[in-house]
C-alpha positions in Angstrom: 92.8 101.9 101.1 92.4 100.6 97.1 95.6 98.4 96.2 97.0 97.9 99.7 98.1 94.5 100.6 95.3 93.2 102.6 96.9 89.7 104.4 93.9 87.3 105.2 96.2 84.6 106.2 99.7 83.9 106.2 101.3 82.7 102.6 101.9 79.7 102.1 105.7 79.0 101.0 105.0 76.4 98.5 108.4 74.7 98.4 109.3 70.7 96.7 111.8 68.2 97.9 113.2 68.3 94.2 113.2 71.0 91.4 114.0 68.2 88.6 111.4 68.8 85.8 109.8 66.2 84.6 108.8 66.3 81.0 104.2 65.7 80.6 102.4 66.2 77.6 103.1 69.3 76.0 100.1 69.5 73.4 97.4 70.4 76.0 94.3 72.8 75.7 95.0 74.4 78.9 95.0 78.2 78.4 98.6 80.1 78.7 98.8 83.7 79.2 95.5 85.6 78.6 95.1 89.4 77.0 98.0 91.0 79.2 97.9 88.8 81.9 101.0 88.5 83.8 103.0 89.5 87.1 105.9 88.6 85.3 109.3 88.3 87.2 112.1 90.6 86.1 114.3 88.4 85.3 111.9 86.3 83.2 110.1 88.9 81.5 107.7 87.7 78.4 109.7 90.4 75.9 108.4 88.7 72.5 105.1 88.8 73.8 105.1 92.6 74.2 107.0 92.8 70.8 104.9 90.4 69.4 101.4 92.6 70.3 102.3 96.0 70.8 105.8 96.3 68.3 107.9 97.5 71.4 111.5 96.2 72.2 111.6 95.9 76.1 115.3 95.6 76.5 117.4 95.1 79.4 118.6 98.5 79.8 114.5 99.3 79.9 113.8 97.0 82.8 117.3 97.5 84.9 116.3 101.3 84.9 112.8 100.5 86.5 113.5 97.7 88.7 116.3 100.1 90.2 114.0 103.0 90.3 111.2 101.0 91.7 111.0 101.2 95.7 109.0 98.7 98.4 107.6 100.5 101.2 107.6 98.2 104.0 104.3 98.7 105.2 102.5 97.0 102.1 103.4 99.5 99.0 105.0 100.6 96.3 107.0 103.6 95.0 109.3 105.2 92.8 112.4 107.5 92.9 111.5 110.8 91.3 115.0 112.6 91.5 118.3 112.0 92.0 118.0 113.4 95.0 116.0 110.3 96.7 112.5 112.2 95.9 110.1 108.9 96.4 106.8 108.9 94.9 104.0 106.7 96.4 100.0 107.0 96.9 99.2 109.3 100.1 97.0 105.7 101.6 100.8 103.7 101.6 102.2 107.0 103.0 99.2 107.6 105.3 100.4 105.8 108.5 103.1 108.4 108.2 101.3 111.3 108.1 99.0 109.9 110.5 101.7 109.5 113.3 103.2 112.7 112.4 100.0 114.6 113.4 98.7 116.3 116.3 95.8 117.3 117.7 96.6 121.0 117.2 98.3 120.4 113.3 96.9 117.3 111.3 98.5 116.6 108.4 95.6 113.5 107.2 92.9 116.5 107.5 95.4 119.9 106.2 97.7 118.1 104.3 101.7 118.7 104.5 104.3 120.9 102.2 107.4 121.1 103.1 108.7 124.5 101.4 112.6 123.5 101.8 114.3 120.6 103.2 114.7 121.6 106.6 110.9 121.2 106.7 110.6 117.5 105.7 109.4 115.1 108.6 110.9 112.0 109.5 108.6 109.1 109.3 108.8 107.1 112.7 109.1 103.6 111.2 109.1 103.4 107.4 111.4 101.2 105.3 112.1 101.6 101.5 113.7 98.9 99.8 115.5 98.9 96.2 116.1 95.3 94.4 119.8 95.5 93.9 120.1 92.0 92.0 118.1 88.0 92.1 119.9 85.0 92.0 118.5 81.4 91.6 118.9 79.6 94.9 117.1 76.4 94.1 119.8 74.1 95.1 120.4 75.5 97.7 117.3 75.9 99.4 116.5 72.1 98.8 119.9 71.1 99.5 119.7 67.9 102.7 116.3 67.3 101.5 115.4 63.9 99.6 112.0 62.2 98.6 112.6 59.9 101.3 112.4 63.0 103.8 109.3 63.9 105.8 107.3 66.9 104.8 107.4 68.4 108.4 111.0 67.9 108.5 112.0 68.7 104.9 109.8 72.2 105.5 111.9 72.8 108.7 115.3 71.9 106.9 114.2 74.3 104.0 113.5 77.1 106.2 116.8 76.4 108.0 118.6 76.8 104.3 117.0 80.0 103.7 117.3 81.7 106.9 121.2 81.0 106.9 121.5 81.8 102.6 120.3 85.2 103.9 122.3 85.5 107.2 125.6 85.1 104.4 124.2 87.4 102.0 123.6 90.2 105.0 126.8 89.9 106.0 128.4 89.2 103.4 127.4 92.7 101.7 125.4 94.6 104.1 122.2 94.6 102.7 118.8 93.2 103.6 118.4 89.9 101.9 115.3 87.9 101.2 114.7 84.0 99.6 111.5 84.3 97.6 109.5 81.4 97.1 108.4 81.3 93.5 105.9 78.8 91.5 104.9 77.5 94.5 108.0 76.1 95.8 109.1 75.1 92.2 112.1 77.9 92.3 113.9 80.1 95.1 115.4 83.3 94.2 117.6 85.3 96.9 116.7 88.6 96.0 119.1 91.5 98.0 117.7 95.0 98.4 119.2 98.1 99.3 117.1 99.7 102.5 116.7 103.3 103.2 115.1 103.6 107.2 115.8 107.4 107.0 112.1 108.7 104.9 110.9 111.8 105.6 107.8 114.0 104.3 108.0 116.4 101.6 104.7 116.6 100.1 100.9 115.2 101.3 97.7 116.4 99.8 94.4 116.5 102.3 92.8 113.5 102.8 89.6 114.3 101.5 90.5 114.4 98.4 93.1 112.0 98.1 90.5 109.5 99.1 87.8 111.6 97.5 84.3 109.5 97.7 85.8 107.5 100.5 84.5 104.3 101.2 81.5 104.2 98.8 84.0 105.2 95.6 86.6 102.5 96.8 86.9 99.7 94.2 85.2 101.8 91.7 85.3 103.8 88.7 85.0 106.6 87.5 87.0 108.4 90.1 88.0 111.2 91.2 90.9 110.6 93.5 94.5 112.4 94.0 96.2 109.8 96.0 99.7 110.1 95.9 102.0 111.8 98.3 106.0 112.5 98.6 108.7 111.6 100.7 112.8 111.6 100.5 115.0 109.0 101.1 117.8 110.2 103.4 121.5 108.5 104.3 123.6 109.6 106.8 121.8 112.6 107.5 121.6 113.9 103.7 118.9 113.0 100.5 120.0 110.0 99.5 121.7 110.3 95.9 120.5 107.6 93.8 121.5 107.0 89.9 118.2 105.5 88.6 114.9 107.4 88.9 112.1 108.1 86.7 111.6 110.9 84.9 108.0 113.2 84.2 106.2 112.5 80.7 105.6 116.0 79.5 102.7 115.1 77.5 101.2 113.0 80.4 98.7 109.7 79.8 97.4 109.4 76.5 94.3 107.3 75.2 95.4 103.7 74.0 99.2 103.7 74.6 101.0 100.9 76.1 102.1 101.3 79.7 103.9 99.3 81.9 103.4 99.4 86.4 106.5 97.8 88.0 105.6 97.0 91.7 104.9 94.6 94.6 101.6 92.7 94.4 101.3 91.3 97.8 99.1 87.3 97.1 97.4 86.1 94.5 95.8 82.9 94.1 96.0 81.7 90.8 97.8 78.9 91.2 95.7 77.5 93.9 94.4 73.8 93.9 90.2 73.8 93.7 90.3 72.5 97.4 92.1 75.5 98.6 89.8 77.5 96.6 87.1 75.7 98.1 88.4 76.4 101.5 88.9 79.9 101.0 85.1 80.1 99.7 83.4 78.1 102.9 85.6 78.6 106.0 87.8 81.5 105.9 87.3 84.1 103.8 83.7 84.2 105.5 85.6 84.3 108.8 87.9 87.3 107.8 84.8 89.0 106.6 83.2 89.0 109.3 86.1 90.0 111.4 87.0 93.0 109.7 82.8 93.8 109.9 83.6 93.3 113.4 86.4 95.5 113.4 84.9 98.6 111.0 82.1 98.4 113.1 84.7 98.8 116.1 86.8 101.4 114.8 83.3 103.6 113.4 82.4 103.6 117.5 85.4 104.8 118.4 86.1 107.8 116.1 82.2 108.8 116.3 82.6 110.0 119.9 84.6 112.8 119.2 86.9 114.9 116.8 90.4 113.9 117.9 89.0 110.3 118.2 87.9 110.6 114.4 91.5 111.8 113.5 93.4 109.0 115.7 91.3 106.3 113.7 91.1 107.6 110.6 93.8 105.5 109.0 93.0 102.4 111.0 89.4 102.6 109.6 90.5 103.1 106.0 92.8 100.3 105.8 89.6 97.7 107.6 87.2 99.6 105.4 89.6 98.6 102.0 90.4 94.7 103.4 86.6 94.6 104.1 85.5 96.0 100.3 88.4 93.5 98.9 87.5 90.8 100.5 84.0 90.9 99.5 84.8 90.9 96.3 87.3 87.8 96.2 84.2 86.0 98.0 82.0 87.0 95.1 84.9 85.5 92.8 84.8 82.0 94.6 80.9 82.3 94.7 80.7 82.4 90.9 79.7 79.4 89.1 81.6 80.1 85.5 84.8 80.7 87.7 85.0 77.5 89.6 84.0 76.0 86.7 86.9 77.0 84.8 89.3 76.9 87.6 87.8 73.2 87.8 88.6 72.6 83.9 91.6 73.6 84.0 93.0 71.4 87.2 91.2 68.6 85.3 92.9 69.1 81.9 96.2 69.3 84.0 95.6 66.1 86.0 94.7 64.2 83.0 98.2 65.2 81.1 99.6 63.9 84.4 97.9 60.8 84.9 98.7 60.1 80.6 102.8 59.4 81.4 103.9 56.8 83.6 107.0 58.9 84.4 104.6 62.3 85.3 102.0 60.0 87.0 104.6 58.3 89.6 105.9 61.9 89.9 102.8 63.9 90.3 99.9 62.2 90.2 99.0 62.6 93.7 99.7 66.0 94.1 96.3 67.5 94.5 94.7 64.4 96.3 97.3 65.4 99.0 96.5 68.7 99.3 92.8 67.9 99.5 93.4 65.9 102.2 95.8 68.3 104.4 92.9 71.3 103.8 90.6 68.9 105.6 92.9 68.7 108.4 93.2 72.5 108.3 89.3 72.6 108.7 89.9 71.7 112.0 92.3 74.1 113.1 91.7 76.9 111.1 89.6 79.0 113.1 91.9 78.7 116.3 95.3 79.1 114.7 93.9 82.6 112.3 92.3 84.0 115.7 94.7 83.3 118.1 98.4 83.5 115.7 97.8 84.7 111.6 95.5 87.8 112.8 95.3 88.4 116.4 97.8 91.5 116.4 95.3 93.1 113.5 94.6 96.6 114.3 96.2 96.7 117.9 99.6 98.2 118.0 100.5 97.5 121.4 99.3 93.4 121.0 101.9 93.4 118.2 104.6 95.0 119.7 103.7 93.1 122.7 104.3 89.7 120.8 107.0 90.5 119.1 108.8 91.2 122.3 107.3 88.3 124.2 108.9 86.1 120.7 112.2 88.6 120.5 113.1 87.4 123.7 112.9 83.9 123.3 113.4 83.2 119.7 117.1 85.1 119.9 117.9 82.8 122.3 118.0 79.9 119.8 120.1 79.1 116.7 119.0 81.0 113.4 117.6 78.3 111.8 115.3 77.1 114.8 113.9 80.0 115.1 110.6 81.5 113.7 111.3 82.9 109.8 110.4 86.4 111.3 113.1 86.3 114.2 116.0 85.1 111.5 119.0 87.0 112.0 118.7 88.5 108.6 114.7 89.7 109.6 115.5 91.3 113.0 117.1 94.9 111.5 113.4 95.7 110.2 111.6 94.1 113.1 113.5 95.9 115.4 113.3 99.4 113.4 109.3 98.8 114.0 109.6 97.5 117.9 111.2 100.4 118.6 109.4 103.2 116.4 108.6 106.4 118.2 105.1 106.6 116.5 102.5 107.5 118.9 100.2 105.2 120.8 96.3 105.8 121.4 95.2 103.7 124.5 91.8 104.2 124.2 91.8 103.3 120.8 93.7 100.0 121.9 91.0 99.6 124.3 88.3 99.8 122.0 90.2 97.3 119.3 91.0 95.1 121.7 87.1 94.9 123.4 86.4 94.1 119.7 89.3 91.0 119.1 87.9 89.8 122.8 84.0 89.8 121.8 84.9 88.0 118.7 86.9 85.4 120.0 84.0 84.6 122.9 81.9 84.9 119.6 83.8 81.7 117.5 85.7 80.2 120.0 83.5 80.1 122.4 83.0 81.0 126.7 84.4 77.6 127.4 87.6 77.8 125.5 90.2 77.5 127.6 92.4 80.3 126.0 89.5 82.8 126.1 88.6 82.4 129.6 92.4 83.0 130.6 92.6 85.8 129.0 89.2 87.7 130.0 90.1 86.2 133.5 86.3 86.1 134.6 85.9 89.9 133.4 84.3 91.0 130.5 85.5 91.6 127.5 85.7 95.3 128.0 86.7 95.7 131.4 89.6 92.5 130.7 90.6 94.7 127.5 90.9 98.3 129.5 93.2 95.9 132.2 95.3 94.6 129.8 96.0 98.2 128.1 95.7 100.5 131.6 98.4 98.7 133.0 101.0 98.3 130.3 103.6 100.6 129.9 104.6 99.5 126.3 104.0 103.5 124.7 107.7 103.9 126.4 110.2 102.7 123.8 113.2 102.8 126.7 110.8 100.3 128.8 110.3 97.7 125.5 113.9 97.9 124.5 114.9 96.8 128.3 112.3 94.0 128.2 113.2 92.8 125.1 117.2 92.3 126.0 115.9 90.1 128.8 114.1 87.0 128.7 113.4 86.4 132.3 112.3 90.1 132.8 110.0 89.3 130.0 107.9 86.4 131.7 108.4 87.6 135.2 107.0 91.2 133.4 103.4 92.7 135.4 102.7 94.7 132.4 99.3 93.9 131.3 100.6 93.7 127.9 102.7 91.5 128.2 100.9 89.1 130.2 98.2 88.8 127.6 101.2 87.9 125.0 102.1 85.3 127.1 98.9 83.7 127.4 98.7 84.0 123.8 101.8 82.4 122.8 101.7 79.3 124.1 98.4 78.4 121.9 99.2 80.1 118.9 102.4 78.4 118.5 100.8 74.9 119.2 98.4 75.5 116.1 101.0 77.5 114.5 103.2 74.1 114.6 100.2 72.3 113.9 100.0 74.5 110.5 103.2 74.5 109.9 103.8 70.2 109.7 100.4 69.2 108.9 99.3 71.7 106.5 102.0 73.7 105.2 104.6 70.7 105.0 102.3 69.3 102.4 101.0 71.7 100.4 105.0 72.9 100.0 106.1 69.3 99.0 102.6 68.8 96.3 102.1 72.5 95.3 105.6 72.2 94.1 104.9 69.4 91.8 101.6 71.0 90.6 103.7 74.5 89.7 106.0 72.1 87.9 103.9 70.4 85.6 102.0 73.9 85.2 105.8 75.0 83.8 106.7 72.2 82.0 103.3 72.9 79.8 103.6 76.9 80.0 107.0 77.3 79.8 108.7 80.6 80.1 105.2 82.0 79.6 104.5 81.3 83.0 104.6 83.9 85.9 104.7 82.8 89.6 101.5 84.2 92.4 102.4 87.0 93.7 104.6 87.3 97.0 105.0 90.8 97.8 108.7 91.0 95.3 108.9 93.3 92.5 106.6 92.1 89.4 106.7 93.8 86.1 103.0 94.2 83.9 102.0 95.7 81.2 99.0 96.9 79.1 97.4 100.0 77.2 95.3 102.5 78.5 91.9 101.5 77.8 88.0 102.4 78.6 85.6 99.6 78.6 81.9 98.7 78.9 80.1 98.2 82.5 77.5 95.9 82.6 74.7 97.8 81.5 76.9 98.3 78.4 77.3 101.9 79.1 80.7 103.1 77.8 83.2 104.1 80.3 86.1 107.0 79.1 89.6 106.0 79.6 90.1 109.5 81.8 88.3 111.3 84.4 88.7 115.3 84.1 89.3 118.1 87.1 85.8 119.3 86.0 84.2 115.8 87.0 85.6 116.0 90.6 83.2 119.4 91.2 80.4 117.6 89.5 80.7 114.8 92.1 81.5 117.1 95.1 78.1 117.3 97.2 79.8 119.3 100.1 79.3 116.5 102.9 82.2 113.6 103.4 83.3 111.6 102.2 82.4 114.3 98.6 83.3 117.5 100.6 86.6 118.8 98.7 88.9 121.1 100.8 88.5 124.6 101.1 91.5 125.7 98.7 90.2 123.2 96.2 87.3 125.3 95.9 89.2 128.4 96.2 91.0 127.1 93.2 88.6 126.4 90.8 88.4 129.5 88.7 92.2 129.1 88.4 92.0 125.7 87.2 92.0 123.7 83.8 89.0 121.9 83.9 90.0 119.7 81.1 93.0 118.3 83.0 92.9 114.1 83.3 92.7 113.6 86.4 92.4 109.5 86.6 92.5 106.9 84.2 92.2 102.9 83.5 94.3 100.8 82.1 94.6 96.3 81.6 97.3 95.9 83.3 97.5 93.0 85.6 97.8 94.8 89.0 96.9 93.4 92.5 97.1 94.5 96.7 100.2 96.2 97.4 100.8 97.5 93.9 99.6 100.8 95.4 102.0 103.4 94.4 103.2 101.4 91.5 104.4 104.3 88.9 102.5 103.9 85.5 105.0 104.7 82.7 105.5 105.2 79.0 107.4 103.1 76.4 110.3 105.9 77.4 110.2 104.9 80.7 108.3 108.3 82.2 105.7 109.4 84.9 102.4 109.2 83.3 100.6 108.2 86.2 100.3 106.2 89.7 98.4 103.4 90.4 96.1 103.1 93.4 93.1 101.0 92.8 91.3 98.8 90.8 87.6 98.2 90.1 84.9 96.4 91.4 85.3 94.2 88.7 88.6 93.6 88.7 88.2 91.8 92.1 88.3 88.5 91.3 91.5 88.9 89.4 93.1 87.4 92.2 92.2 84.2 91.0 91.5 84.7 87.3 92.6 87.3 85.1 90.4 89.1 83.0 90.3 92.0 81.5 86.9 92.7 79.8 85.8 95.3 82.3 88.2 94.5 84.8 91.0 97.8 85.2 93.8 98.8 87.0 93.0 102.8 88.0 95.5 105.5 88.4 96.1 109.1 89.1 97.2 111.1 85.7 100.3 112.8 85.9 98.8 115.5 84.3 96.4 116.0 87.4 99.2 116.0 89.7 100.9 118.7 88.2 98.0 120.9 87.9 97.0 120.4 91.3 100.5 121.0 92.7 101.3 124.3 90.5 97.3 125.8 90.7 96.1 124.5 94.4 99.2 123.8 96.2 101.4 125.9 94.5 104.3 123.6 95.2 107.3 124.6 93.2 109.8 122.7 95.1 108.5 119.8 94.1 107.8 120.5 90.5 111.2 121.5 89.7 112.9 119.1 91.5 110.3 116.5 88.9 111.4 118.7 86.4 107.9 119.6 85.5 107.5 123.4 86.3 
């Protein structure tokens, strides 16, 4: 739910033949950095800026102590170490898939919530990954090296990808951790960044659902609010909590009105440097697509869980995650459909393009940058809909259709050299793949069936009964009784039976397993409009984007931060109330009291039964959440907000309604990032929970 990464499509990896900048006319009226804008790398971080506004020295020491206490959870969030004893904090919507597949029917921990009172007690999650940036080196050359401007897109896309998926082969072998090449400024710069992974993270602490999403879906994307979303888990190695050097200590004063904070974590995409054709294209064709798929698929999901009470816990997490995408989504749309946005995205690329077009030198270099891209969107027009529905999203909300293609693609793609294969398959990639093929986390089949029924109706729905892919896979059934086929006679909940299949390639097409079979007549489509992505679309955005990020720099400068790609980003920004649109002031915090003022006693505004045991017990005065400018985005859930000292004072795990269109335009009028108060936490874990364990170990008892 909130600031999850929601993935619409796959990102683009924006990457030029050459990295040479080529100097344009400085002296332009495009507009730099605005208010506290900025997902700013680590290594580039804007510190005059901050000293300039707020009279704060960010030194190194600052930001090598949070990027080294800053965690990525693997499943689209972020974190923090809290101890030196590899305590990880992160919202309880990144941890939910955990706590999810750690419940049962007889004890669920999404409805109870979960306390571990020693360490023997604490859960191992089936499949979660935490990663910590160890250290980012520039790569450029690198990546670009055997391509020229006399190169091909196509082939210099395929050549780059071959660079970057051996660069990260050497690095993982070379020192045994996982290593990634980040695209940055669309193609304009490559960093390898290497990470040290934890796959050993178990659960210490989870609060009940209802009130960590407290107000549910109607509350989502809004404020004020009343939510405790965070939860706790440990990093383990070898058996034992992991001891780490770096982790963030607990304000004692907690959030204060006005002070400057800073939220290092992973924003998953942004848009900001997108051309007005792709933002045209997202507005028409597919953002209207993926809404109505994930209205498809809530509708789906809502079915499912309404027909009984272990059906309502089974989907519970499912539904939140379509129900947050859905919400998002709707609001990026808005964003695109608003006149004074296009128009300045619109200015801008204009005021750009003429700079351009004024040098001979830039005009040769650049000039066609955006006419290109314009034209390779209107070839994506034409394969959009088949290559999101049939490769970007058709594994969405089915566990056993994506286990089922990533074995089909296992099989075969290990079969070829590392830099032939699909990015995901690389060598470097398989570790984490493999830690999720073969996860222990339970399986639902008749939720399968139901998700499944839903992907089938849709893809009749906008591809049509004729389409030769959907009438292979219904098979002349319909798209229920093909979907309960498909799922009744798979075997794939048995991870001995996928790790067998996987190891062999001619088991794997010869396979009867239902499961399987519909991979197979999946794959064969998806990767023709995959390839047709790939060297019609992507080659040519990679080699022009490039070009466009580079003139953006050359005007910019250092005060210039890349879209976001899922790597560690660094923002800052005071806490800060604001004025809603019927210029009614809105407080900087939200107090415990407020939370029994909004309770009604029905979901999704029924608070849990010790929560209303506790009252009495209570300060009622306690901040609870609060807003604050920073420049936050999807997957920056369970970013830890901290003080100029570098402490605890919150966790962020939203952002308002109006904060939406961010994604494309920062602003920061009404627009907020929205956290959980430290303060809150602690009351609710000493008063309601009484969890000790956890408050000394934060040294906050």
């Amino acid at each position: 739910m909130r600031h999850r990464t929601v993935s619409v499509q796959t990102l683009l990896l924006f990457m030029p033949k050459r990295t040479s900048f080529i100097p344009i006319l400085i002296l332009l009226a495009i507009p730099a950095v605005q208010a506290d804008e900025g997902l700013w790398l680590f290594n580039r971080f804007p510190k005059d800026l901050v000293k300039e506004r707020y009279n704060f020295d960010v030194t190194d020491q600052f930001l090598d102590h949070l990027r080294l206490s800053s965690v990525r959870f693997n499943n689209g969030g972020s974190g923090s170490f809290v101890s030196r004893d590899g305590l990880l904090f992160t919202n309880h919507h990144v941890g939910a898939e955990c706590i999810q597949q750690l419940s049962t029917p007889a004890q669920d921990y999404m409805a109870n919530g979960f306390y571990a009172a020693s360490q023997a007690e604490e859960k191992a999650c089936p499949a979660l990954e935490v990663n910590v940036l160890l250290d980012i080196q520039d790569v450029t050359g690198k990546v670009n090296m055997g391509v020229t401007d006399s190169t091909p897109d196509a082939e210099a896309n395929r050549v780059r990808k071959a660079n970057m998926s051996r660069l990260e082969k050497e690095c993982t072998a070379e020192t045994g951790n996982r290593c990634d090449v980040v695209t940055l400024y669309s193609g304009g710069q490559y960093h390898l960044y290497r990470y040290r992974k934890y796959t050993d993270i178990r659960l210490v602490f989870a609060p009940e659902y209802s009130i960590a999403a407290f107000g549910g879906d109607p509350d989502n994307f809004t404020y004020p609010r009343y939510c405790l979303d965070f939860a706790m888990f440990r990093a383990y190695e070898n058996g034992r909590p992991a001891t780490v050097s770096h982790f963030l200590k607990w304000s004692k004063e907690g959030v204060q009105d006005g002070e400057l904070t800073f939220v290092p974590g992973h924003p998953g995409a942004t848009g900001r440097l997108m051309t007005v054709a792709q933002l045209e294209f997202s507005r028409d064709l597919s953002y209207p697509l993926v809404l109505a798929r994930l209205h498809s698929q809530v509708r789906a999901i809502e079915a499912f869980g309404a027909v009984n009470a272990e059906n309502h816990r089974v989907a519970q997490e499912e539904l939140q995650s379509a129900q947050n995408s859905y919400k998002a989504y709707s609001g990026f749309l808005r964003g695109l459909r608003d006149p004074k946005l296009m128009a300045r995205k619109r200015a801008e690329e204009e005021e750009l393009r003429k700079a351009v077009q004024s040098g001979a030198t830039s005009r040769t270099r650049y000039g066609n940058a955006w006419d290109e891209i314009a034209s390779a969107y209107k070839t994506y027009r034409t394969i959009y809909k088949p290559y999101w529905l049939l490769e970007s999203s058709a594994t969405r909300g089915s566990r056993m259709m994506s286990l089922a293609r990533n074995i089909v693609r296992y099989a075969a793609e290990k079969q070829k050299p590392d830099g032939e294969r699909l990015r995901e398959f690389t060598d470097s990639a398989l570790p984490s793949l493999e830690q999720e093929m073969y996860s222990t986390a339970p399986i639902n089949t008749e939720m399968e069936k139901a998700v499944l029924t839903d992907y089938f109706r849709f893809l009749e729905q906008h591809l049509g009964v004729r389409d030769a892919t959907f009438k292979a896979i219904v098979g002349g059934k319909t798209p229920k009784q093909a979907a309960d086929y498909y799922v009744s006679t798979s075997h794939l909940d048995n991870v001995e039976y996928r790790k067998q299949l996987a190891s062999d390639p001619a088991a794997v097409q010869k396979s009867p397993d239902g499961m399987i079979r519909l991979a197979l007549i999946l794959d064969k489509p998806a990767r023709h409009y995959r390839k047709q992505y790939e060297d019609r679309v992507e080659a040519v955005v990679v080699a022009n984007a490039s070009k466009i990020a580079q003139a953006k720099f050359a005007v910019e400068g250092e005060r210039s931060y890349p879209d976001a790609t899922f790597t560690l980003r660094l923002s800052f920004g005071p806490v800060r109330g604001y004025e809603d649109a019927a210029g009614k002031r809105v407080p900087y915090a939200t107090t415990v009291k407020g939370i029994y003022e909004r309770a009604t006693g029905k979901p999704p505004f029924k608070l849990p039964e010790r929560w209303l045991r506790s009252k009495a017990a209570l300060r009622l005065d306690t901040p609870f959440n609060f807003v604050t400018t920073n420049d936050t985005h999807g997957g920056n859930s369970g970013s830890p907000t901290v003080n100029t000292r570098g402490e605890v004072v919150g966790i962020l795990f939203d952002g308002n309604i109006e904060g939406l269109p961010n994604r494309f335009v920062f602003t920061d009028q009404q627009a907020r990032s929205v956290h959980v108060a430290a303060q809150g936490i602690v009351e609710a874990l000493r008063t309601v929970y009484k969890a000790h364990r956890v408050l000394e170990e934060i040294s906050a008892e």
